[in-house]
C-alpha positions, 0 to 999 in steps of 0.5 A: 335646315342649315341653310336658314342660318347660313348668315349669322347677324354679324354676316348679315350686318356686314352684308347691310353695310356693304350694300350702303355703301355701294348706294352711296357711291353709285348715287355719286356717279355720273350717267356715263359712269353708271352706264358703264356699271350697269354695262359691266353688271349685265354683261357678267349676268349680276343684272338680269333685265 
């Protein structure tokens, strides 16, 4: 059962605030730049389509 708290609320709040702020840089990039991540997110298999 230890694996049900492996985040305690100040990991999982660090881990929300995180997340918006990637999303908020990537709403700023342009198409060329994002083509790029998503290229380098796919290639490394953090995308999986």
């Amino acid at each position: 059962m230890g694996y049900m708290n492996r985040f305690t609320t100040s990991e999982e709040r660090r881990r929300d605030e995180l997340i918006r702020i990637i999303e908020c840089s990537v709403e700023k990039l342009m198409l060329d730049e994002l083509e790029a991540l998503y290229y380098d997110m796919t290639t490394k298999s953090y995308i999986n389509d």
